[in-house]
C-alpha positions in Angstrom: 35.3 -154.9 29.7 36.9 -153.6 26.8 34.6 -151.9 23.9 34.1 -153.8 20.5 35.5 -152.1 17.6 33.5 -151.0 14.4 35.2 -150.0 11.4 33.0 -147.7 9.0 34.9 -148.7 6.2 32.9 -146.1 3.3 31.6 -142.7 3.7 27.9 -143.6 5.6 24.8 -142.0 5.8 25.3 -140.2 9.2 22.0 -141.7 10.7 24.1 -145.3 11.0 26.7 -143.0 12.7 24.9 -141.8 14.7 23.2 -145.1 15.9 26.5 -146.9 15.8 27.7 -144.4 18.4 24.9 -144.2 20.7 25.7 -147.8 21.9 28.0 -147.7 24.9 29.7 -151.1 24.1 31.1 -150.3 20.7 33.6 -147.6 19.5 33.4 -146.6 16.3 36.5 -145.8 13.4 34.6 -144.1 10.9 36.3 -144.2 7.1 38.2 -141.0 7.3 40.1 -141.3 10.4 43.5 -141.6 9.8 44.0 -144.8 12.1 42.2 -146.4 9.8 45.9 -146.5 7.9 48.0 -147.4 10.8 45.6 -149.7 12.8 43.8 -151.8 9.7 40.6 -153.1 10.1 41.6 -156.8 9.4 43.4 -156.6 12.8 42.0 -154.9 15.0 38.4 -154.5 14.0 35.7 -156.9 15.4 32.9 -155.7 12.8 33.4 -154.0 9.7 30.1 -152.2 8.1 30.9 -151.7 4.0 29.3 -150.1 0.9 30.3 -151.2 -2.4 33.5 -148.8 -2.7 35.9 -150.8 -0.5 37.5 -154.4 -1.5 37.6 -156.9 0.5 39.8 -159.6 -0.4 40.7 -163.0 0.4 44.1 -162.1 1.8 43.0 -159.5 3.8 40.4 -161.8 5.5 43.5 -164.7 6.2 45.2 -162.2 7.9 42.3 -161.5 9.8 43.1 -165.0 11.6 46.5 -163.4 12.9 43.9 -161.7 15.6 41.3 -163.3 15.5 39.0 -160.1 15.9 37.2 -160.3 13.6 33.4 -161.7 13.7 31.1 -160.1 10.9 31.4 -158.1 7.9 28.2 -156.6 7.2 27.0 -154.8 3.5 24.8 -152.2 3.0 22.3 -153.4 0.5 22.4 -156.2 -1.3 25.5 -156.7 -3.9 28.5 -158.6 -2.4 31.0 -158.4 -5.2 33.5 -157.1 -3.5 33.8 -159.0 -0.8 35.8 -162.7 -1.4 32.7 -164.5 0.2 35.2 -167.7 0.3 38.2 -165.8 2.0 35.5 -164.8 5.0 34.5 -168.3 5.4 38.0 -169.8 5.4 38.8 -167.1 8.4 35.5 -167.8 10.2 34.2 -164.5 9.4 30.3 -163.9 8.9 28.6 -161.8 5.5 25.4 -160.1 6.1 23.5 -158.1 3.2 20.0 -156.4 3.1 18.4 -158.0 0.2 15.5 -156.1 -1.1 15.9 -152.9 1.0 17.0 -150.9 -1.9 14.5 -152.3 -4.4 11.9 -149.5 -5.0 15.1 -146.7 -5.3 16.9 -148.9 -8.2 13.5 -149.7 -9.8 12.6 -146.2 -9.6 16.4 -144.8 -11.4 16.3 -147.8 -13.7 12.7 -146.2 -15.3 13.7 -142.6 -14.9 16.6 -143.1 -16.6 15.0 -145.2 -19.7 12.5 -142.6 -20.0 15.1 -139.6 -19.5 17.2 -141.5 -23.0 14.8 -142.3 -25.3 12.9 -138.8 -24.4 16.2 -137.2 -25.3 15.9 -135.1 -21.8 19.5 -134.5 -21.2 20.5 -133.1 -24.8 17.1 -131.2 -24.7 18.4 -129.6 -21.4 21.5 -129.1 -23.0 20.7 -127.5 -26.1 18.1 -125.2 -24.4 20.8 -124.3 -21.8 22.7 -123.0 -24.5 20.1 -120.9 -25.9 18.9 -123.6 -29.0 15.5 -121.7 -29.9 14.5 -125.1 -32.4 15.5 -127.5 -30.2 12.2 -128.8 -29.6 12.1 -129.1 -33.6 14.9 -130.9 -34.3 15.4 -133.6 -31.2 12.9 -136.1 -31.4 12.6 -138.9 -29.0 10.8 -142.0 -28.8 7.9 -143.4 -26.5 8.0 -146.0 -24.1 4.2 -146.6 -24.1 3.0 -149.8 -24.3 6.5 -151.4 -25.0 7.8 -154.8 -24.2 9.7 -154.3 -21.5 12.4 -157.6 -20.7 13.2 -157.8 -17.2 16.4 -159.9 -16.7 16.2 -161.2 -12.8 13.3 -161.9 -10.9 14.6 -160.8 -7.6 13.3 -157.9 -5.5 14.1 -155.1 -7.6 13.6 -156.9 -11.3 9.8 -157.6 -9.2 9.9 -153.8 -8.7 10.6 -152.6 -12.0 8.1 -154.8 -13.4 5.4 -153.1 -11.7 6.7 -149.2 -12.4 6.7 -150.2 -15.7 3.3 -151.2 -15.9 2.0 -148.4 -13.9 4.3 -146.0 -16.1 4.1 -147.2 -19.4 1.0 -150.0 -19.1 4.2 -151.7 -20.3 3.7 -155.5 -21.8 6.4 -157.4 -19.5 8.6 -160.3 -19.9 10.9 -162.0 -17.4 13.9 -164.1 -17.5 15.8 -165.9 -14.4 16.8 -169.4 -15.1 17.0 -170.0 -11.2 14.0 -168.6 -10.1 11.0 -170.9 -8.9 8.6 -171.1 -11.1 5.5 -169.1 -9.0 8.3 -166.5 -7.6 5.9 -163.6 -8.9 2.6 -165.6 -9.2 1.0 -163.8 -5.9 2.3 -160.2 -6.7 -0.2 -158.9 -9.1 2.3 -158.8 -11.9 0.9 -159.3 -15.6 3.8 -160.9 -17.1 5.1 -164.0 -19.4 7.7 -165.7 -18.3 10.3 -166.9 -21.1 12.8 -169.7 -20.9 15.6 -168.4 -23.0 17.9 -165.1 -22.9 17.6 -165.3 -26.6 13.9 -165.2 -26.6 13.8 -162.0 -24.4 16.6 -160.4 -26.3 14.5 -160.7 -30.1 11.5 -160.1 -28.4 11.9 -156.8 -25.8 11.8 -153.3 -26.7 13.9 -152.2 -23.2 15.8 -154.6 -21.4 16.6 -153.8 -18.2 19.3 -156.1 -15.9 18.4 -156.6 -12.6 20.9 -159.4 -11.5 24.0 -159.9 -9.1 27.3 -160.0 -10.6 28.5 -164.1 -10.6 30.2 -166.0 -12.7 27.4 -167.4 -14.5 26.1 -163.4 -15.1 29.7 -162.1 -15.8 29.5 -161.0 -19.8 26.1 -162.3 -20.2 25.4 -159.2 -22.7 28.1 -159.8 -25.5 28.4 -158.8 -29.0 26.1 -162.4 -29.7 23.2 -160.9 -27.5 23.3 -157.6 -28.7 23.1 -158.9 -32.4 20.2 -160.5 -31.4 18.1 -157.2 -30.2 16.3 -154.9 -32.2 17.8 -151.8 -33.7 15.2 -150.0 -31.4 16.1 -151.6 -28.4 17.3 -149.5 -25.5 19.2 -151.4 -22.5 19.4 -150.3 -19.4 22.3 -151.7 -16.5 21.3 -150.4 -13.0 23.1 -153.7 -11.5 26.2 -154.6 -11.7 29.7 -153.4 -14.0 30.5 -157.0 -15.5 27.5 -157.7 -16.5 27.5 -156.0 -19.8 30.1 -156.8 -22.3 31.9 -152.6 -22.5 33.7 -153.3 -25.3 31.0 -155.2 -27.5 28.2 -152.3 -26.4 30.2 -149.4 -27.0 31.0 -150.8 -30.9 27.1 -151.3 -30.9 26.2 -147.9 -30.1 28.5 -146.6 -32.2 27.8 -148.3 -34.7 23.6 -147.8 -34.2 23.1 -151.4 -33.4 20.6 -150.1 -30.7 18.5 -147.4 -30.0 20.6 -146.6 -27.1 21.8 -147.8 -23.6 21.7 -146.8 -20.1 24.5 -147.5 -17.6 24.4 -147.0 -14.1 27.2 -149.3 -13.1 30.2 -149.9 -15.1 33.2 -152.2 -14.3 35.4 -148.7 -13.8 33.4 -146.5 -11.4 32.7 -143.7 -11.5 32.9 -143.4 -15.4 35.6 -140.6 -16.0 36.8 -138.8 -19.2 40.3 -139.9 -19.2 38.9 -143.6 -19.1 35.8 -143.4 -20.4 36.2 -140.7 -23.4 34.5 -142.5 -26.1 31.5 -143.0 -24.6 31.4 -139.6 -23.5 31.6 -139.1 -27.2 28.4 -140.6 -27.9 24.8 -139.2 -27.9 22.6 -142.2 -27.4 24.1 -143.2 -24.0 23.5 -142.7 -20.5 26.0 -142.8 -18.1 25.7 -142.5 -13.8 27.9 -143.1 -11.3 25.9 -145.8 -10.0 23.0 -144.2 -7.8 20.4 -146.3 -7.6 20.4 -146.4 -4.3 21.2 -143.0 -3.6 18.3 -141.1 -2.5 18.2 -139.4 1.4 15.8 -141.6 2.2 17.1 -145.0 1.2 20.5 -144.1 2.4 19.5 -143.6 5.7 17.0 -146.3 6.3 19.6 -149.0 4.3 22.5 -148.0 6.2 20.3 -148.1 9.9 19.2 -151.3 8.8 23.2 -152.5 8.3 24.0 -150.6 11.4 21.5 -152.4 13.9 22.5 -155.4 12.0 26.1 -155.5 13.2 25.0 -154.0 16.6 22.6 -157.2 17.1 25.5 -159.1 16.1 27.9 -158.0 17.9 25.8 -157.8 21.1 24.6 -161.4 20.7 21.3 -160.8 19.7 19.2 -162.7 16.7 19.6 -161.7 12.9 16.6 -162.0 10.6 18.6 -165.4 8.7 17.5 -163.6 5.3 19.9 -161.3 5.6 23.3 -164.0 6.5 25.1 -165.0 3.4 27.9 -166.9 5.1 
């Protein structure tokens, strides 16, 4: 009997490697291999494990059907954006995610990064790098204590950051997520009010920090509109998804001091760069990351273990927690 065939299609933490390759009934095309070009995964693989840097796209799924290969296509973490959910389910092909594995890491680098703005911590480090003896003088910051922190998304990490905030900042919280049962945080210990409008979140909050997936119904949901609506203090913070923020409308609001300040650790073009990204390399009330939130040793090795046993299980027949099956 002939091995199954995993493609790796993204550099992976070498723990998931290393499991992958320790089964005897699988062989495994890791993402620099060069038959990766000749022999694509769409034909000849029968289980593809992804990150978010490769596409997957509808017509690379139809001609998946020329082969018929093909069985699962599984994600590590949570965000399925770039796959074409409906292209996988018109060629038979199964989605798996790991929702809620990554939580604590992008709660944790959502907070950091809030404090590390509105402390100025990166221009401090800066000017003392280059020798600024006033520095301490002359760049003042602003505290986080006892804020009202908006939490957009009631999901596993938005549920997360509520509670760093609190235990950070004894932070005053309020939640939006129109689709959300209504008791979704009542057993966690969370003090929060819930609100029933964006709008109300947006006048109200001090930080707003995004923690939903990237839809259609989230796609621009932070325009020029919403960011008339928040304070001139306000400081936002994107740790979820490029998309989800307006670019264009935010930039012309930080440049023109319409908030305090942002935070962006996923853009639409990633990594941010200079030659696309010069102007807001330009400003000093902005953040930018390449989107890390996940990126600690620790969560990239349990999160891409967990996606590796996944397909493994799969593949070999065995059960799959149903949580973790989108399609």
């Amino acid at each position: 009997m002939s091995k199954q065939l995993i493609y790796v299609l993204d550099q992976t933490h070498q723990d998931a490697i290393a499991l992958l390759r320790s089964n005897p009934e699988v062989k495994v095309i890791i993402s620099s291999d060069p038959i990766q070009q000749t022999h694509p995964w769409y034909h000849h693989a029968n289980g593809v494990l992804v990150r978010a840097d490769s596409r997957l796209t509808a017509e690379q799924f139809a001609r998946s059907r020329e082969t018929n290969l093909l069985r699962a296509v599984v994600k590590q973490g949570v965000g399925v954006d770039n796959i074409d959910l409906n292209g996988a389910k018109a060629a038979g092909v199964g989605v798996y995610n790991h929702p809620g594995i990554n939580s604590e890491a992008v709660a944790e680098l959502s907070l950091a990064l809030a404090l590390s703005l509105t402390r100025k911590v990166t221009e401090l480090d800066r000017r003392t790098r280059n020798g600024e003896r006033n520095a301490r003088n002359q760049v003042l910051g602003i505290s986080l204590f006892r804020k009202t922190v908006g939490v957009i998304g009631m999901g596993n990490i938005g549920k997360a950051a509520a509670k760093k905030w609190i235990g950070a900042c004894e932070a005053d919280i309020i939640a939006y997520s129109p689709n959300a049962p209504a008791d979704i945080w009542d057993d966690e210990g969370i003090a929060y009010r819930r609100v029933h409008s964006l709008d109300e979140l947006l006048r109200q909050a001090d930080v707003i920090t995004l923690h939903v997936p990237l839809s259609e119904s989230t796609r621009g949901m932070i325009g020029t509109k919403e960011l008339d609506m928040m304070k001139a203090s306000a400081v936002l913070v994107n740790s979820s998804r490029g998309g989800i923020v307006d670019e264009k409308a935010l930039l012309q609001a930080l440049k023109e001091k319409k908030i305090w300040g942002a935070v962006m650790d996923a853009m639409e073009v990633e990594p941010a760069h200079p030659d696309t990204h010069s102007e807001w390399f330009e400003l000093d009330n902005v953040i930018i990351t390449p989107h890390v939130g996940a990126s600690t040793e620790e969560m990239q090795s349990l999160s891409s273990v967990a996606a590796a046993q996944t397909l493994l299980n799969i593949l070999g027949g065995k059960g799959v927690f149903p949580g973790n099956r989108l399609i």
